[in-house]
C-alpha positions in Angstrom: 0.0 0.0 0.0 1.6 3.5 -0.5 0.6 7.3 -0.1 -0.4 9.0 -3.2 -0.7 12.8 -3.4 -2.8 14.3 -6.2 -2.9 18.1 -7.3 -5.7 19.0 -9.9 -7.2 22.2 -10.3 -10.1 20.4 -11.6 -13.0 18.7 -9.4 -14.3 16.7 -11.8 -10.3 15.2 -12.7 -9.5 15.0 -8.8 -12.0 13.2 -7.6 -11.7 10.2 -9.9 -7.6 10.5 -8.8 -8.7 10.2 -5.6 -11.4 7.5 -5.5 -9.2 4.9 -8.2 -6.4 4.3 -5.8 -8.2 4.0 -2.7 -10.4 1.4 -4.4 -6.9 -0.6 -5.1 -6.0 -0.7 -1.2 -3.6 2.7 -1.3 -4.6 5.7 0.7 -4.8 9.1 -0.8 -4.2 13.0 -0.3 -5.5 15.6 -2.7 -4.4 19.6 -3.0 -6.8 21.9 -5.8 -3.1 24.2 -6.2 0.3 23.2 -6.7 1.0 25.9 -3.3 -1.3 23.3 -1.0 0.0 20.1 -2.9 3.6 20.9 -1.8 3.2 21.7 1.2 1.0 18.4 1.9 4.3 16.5 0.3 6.3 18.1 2.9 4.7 17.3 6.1 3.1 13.8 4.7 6.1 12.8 2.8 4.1 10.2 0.0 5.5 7.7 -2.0 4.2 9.3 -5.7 2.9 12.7 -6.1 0.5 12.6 -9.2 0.6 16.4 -10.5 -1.5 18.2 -13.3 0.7 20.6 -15.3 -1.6 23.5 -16.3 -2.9 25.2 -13.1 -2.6 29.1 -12.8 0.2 30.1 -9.9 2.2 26.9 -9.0 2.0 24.5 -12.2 3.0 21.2 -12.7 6.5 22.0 -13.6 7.2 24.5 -10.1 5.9 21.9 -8.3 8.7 19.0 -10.5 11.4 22.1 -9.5 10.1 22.6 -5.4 10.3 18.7 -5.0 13.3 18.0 -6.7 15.2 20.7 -5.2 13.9 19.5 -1.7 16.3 16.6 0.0 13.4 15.1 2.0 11.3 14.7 -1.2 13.4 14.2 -4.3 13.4 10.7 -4.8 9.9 10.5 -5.3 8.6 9.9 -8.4 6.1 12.5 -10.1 4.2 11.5 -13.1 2.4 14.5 -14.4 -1.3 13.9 -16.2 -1.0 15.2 -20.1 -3.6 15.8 -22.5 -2.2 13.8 -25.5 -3.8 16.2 -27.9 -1.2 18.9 -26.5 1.5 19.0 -28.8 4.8 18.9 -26.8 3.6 18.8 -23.7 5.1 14.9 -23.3 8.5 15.4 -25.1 9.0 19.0 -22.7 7.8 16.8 -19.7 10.2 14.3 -19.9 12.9 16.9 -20.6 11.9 18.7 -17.6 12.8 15.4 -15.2 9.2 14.3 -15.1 8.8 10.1 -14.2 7.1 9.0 -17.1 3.5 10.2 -17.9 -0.3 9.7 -17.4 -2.1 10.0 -20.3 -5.5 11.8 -20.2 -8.7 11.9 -20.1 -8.2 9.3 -17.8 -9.3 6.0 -17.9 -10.6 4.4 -14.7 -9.6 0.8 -16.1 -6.2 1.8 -16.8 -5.4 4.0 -14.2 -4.1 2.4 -11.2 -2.0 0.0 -13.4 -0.3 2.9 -14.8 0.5 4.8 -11.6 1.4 1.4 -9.7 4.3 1.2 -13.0 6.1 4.2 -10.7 5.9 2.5 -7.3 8.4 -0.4 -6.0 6.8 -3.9 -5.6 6.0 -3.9 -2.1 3.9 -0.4 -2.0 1.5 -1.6 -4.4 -2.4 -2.6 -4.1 -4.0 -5.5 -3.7 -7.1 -6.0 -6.3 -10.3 -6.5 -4.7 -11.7 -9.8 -4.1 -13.2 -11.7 -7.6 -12.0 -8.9 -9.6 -10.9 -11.2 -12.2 -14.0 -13.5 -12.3 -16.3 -11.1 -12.7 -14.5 -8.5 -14.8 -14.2 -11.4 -17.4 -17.9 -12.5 -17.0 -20.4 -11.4 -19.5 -23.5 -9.6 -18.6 -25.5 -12.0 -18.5 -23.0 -14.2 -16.3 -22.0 -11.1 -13.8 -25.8 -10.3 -13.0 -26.3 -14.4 -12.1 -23.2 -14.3 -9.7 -24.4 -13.4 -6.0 -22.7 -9.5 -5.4 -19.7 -9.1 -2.8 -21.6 -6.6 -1.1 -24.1 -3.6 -1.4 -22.9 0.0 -2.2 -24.8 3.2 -1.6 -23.1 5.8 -3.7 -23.8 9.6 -2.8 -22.4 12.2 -5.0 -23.9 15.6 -6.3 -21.6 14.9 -9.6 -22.8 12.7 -12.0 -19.8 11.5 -13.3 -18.1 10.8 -10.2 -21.5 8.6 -9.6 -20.6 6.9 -12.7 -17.1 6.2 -12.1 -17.7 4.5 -9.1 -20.0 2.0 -10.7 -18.0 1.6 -13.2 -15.1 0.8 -10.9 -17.0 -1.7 -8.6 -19.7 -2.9 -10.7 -17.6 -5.3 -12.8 -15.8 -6.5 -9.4 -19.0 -7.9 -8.5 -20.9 -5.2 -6.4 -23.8 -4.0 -6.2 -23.8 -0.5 -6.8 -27.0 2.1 -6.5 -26.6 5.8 -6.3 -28.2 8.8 -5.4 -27.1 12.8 -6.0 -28.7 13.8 -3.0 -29.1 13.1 1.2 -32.5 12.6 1.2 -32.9 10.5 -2.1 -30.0 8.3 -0.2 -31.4 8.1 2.8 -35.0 6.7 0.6 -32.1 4.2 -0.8 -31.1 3.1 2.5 -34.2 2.2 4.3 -35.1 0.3 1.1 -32.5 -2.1 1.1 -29.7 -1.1 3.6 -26.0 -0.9 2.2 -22.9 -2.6 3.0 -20.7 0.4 2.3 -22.0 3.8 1.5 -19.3 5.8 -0.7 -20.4 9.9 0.2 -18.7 13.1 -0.5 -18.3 15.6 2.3 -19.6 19.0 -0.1 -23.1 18.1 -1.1 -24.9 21.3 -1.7 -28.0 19.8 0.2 -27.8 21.7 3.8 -29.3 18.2 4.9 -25.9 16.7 4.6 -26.1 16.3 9.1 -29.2 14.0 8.6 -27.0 11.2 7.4 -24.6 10.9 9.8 -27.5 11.5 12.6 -29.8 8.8 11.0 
C-alpha cells in the first residue's frame, strides 16, 4: 500500500484520482493548487505525487522544481497527467525530469496500473476480491453471480456517480446511487448498504441528517 498525493485544479479530474487508488487498497491526499499540494508532500512525505501541469500560480513543472530541489522529497517519483492532444507537452515533460506520464482523459480501467508502473513492488495494491471472475464475466454471467456486497453511492456529480460504478460494478458489487441526502437516505431504508461511498460537499444543507440517521 503507498501514499499517493494528487494536485488537480479540476474537481471533476480529482476526484476520480482520488477515488481509483483508494479502491486498489492505497490511501490518498489531494491539493486543488500546486502551493497546498507541496506543502502536503512536505509534512506527509508520500511515496508518488501525481501532478496536473496546467494550473494558474504553482504548475505542474514548479511543483517537479520545489520537490526536486527538496532533500526530504526528491526521490519520489512524479508523473504529471498530459492531455495527449497537446503538442509537446510529453516530449518538454520528460525533458523537464518528469517520471514518465499519465495519459488523459483518464481511464478508470487503466489508471491504477499505470500509476502502480512508478511504485516499488512492495507499495502496491491489492485488487479487490473476484475482480478477475467477474470483470471477465459477460453480462448475463455477472448479473447471475451473487454480489460481494451492497454500495450506496452519494455524489452531487454525475460523473463521479458513474465512475464508481464503473469501478466496482464489474468487481462484482452491487452498486445504487443517489445525487442527493434525502434520495440516499429513501435508498437506504429500502434495502440497507454494505458500504456507502459519500462526498463531504453536497450542496443539500441536509448533509447532518445522514450521519445522525
Amino acid at each position: 500500500m503507498a501514499l499517493i498525493l494528487v494536485i488537480d485544479d479540476n474537481r471533476d479530474n480529482l476526484d476520480p484520482k482520488n477515488y481509483l487508488p483508494c479502491a486498489f487498497g492505497h490511501d490518498s491526499l489531494t491539493a486543488s493548487d500546486g502551493v497546498a499540494g507541496l506543502a502536503l508532500a512536505r509534512r506527509e512525505q508520500p511515496d508518488l505525487v501525481v501532478s496536473d501541469i496546467h494550473m494558474p500560480g504553482t504548475d505542474g513543472y514548479a511543483i517537479l522544481r520545489a520537490i526536486r530541489g527538496d532533500a526530504a522529497l526528491h526521490e519520489i517519483p512524479v508523473p504529471p497527467a498530459i492531455a495527449l492532444t497537446m503538442r509537446g507537452d510529453r516530449e518538454h515533460g520528460l525533458r523537464a525530469g518528469f517520471d514518465g506520464y499519465l495519459a488523459k482523459p483518464l481511464d478508470p480501467q487503466t489508471f491504477v496500473e499505470q500509476i502502480e508502473g512508478f511504485l516499488p513492488p512492495d507499495r502496491r495494491g491489492c485488487l479487490p476480491p473476484r475482480r478477475e471472475t467477474a470483470a471477465d464475466a459477460t453480462p448475463a454471467e455477472r448479473a447471475a453471480l451473487p454480489p460481494i456486497g451492497k454500495v450506496l453511492v452519494v455524489d452531487d456529480s454525475a460523473s463521479n456517480r458513474e465512475l464508481v460504478c464503473q469501478i466496482l460494478q464489474p468487481m462484482g458489487y452491487e452498486v445504487r446511487a443517489a445525487a442527493g441526502v434525502r434520495h440516499a437516505l429513501r435508498m437506504a431504508q429500502e434495502s440497507v448498504p454494505d458500504l456507502v461511498i459519500t462526498t463531504c460537499t453536497c450542496p443539500e444543507k441536509t448533509a447532518s441528517i445522514w450521519f445522525a440517521t
